[in-house]
C-alpha positions in Angstrom: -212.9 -88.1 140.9 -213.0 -85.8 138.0 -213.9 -86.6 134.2 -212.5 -85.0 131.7 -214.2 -84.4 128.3 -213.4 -84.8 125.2 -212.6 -80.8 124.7 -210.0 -78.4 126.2 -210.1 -74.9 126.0 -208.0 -72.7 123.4 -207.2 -68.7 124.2 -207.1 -66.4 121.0 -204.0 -64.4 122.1 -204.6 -61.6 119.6 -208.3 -61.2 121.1 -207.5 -61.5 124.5 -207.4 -58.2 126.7 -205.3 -59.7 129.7 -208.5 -59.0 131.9 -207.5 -62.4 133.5 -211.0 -63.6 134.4 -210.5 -66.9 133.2 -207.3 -67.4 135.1 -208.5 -65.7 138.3 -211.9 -66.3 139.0 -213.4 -69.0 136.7 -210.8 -72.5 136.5 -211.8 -74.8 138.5 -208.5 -76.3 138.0 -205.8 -73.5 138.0 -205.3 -74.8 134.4 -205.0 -71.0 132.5 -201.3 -69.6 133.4 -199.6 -66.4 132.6 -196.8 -67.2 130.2 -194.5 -64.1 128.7 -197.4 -61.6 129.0 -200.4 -63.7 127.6 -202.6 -66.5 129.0 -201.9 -70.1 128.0 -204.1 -72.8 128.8 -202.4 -76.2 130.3 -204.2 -78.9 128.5 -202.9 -81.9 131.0 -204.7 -79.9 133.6 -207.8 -78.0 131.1 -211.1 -80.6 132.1 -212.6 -79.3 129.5 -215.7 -77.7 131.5 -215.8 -74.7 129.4 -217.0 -72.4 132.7 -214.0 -69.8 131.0 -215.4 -69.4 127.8 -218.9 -68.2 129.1 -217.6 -65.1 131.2 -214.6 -64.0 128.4 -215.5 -60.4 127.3 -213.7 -60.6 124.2 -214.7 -64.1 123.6 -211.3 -65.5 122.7 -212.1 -68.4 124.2 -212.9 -71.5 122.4 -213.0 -75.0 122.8 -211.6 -77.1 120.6 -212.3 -81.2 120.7 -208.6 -82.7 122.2 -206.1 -84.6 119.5 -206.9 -87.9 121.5 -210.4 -89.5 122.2 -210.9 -90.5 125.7 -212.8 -94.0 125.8 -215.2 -94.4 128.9 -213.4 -97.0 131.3 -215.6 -100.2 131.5 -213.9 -101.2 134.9 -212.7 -99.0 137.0 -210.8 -101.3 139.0 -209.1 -102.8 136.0 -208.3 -99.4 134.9 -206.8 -98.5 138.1 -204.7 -101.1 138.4 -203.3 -100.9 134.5 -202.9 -97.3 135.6 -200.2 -98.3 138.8 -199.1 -101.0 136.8 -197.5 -98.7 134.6 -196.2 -96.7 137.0 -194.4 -99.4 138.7 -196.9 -99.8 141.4 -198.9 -103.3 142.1 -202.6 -103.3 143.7 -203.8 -105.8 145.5 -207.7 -106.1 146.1 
């Protein structure tokens, strides 16, 4: 299981040189993409580790704290099954 944090990561696209570090050797999650000739960062995927910022030579990198807080789960099961409830699914333990 992953966590995410409460930050996601933001690319400058008038700083950034295209070197494509961040994209090709540094996410974890495959969350930076090439979109129309710059990078983008996909924030549902972004964990918020900031392992891209460190190795960006231009530093146009940032992260930025996400629109919504993410509360720590008390109980995971309960979560879990609030989480498939909403999908339509029902746990049984």
């Amino acid at each position: 299981m992953l966590a995410k944090s409460n930050f996601v990561a933001q690319i400058d696209k008038q700083g950034c040189s295209l070197c494509g570090i961040c994209k090709d050797e540094r996410c974890p999650m495959e969350a930076i993409v090439e979109e129309d000739g710059s990078y983008k960062v996909l924030s549902d995927r972004c964990i918020g580790c900031g392992v891209c910022t460190i190795t960006c030579p231009t530093e146009s990198i940032t992260m930025r704290a996400r629109p919504e807080r993410m509360e720590p789960v008390a109980d995971l099961l309960e979560w879990n099954a609030k989480r498939a409830a909403s999908r339509g699914i029902e746990l049984k333990y």
